[in-house]
N, C-alpha and C positions, 0 to 999 in steps of 0.2 A: 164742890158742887158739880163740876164737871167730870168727875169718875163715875158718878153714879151712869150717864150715857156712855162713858167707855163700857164701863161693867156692863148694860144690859144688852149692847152690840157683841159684845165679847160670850154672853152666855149666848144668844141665839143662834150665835155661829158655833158655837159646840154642842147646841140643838138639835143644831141641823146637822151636823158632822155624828152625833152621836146615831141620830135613826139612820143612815147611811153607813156607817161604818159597821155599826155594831160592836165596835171593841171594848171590854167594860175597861182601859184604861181614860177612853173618850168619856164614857157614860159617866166616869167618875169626877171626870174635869166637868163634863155639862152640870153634874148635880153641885159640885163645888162653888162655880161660877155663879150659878143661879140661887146661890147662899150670898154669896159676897152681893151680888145685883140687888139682893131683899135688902140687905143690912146699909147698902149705901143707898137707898129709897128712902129708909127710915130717916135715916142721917141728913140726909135733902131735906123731909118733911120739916126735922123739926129746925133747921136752920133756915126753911123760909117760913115757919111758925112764929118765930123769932124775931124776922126781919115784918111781920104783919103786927106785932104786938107793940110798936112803934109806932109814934101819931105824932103827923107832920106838926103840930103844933111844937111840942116837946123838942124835935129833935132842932128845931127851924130858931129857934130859943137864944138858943148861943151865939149868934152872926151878932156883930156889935160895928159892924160898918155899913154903910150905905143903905141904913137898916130897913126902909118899906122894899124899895126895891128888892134887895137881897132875898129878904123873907118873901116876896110873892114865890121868886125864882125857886127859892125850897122846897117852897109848900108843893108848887107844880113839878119838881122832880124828888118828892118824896111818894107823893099820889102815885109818879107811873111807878116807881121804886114795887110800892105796897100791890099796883094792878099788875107788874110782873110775878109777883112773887104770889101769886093767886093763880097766874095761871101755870108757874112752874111747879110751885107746889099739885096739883090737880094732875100735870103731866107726874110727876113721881110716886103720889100716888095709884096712877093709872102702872106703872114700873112695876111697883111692889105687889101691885097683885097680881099683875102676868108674868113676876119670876116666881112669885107662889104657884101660878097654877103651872108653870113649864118646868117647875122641880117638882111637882105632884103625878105631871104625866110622865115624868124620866122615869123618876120612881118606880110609877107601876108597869112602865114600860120594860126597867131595868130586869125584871124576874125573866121577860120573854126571850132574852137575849141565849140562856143558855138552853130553855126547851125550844128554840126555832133551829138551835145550830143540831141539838140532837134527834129533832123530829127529823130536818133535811136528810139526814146520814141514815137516819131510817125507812125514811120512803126511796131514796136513792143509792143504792147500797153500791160500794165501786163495781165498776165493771170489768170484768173476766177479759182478758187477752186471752183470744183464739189459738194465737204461735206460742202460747207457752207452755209447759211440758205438764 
């Protein structure tokens, strides 16, 4: 559950490192990372899909001591259980589709890498030393 926020920390700093650097060794870790960031969003979704398909009645079922009391205590830490898992689910959703769109722009971003390096060398062509023969 917790790789999914390594992963998407981890691809935005090779985001950012990729349009600054320009190295396509970078741009290839940025597009990589932000594969693994979609697939561990997926992953998230559907194991707080899972943790939503749960109903505190059901799970609160099984406690066979202290039993009114016990089952209130459940029921109320199964509710924030399900209200967590609604809004983590929503944040990994939100994951998955801004490493969709940040591997869409690498992407297209990825072609400019080698016509920027060969326009520069072509508007800028080296410069002639004066002292030399």
């Amino acid at each position: 559950m917790y790789w999914g926020s390594i992963s998407f920390i981890s691809s935005g700093a090779l985001s950012v490192a990729s349009l600054d650097n320009r190295c396509p060794p970078v741009v290839k870790a940025s597009l990589a990372m932000n594969v693994i960031s979609a697939v561990t969003a997926v992953a998230a979704v559907s194991n707080f899909s899972t943790d939503l398909s749960k109903s505190p009645e059901s799970e609160c079922s099984r406690i066979y001591y202290q039993r009114e009391l016990a089952i209130a205590y459940c029921k109320v830490f199964w509710k924030h259980t399900i209200g967590n898992s609604r809004v983590l689910q929503g944040f990994s959703l939100l994951e998955f589709f801004v490493s969709i769109a940040t591997f869409v722009l690498t992407w297209i971003t990825r072609g400019s890498t080698e016509t920027t390096s060969s326009v520069s060398q072509i508007d800028n062509p080296p410069e002639e030393n004066p002292n030399s023969p």
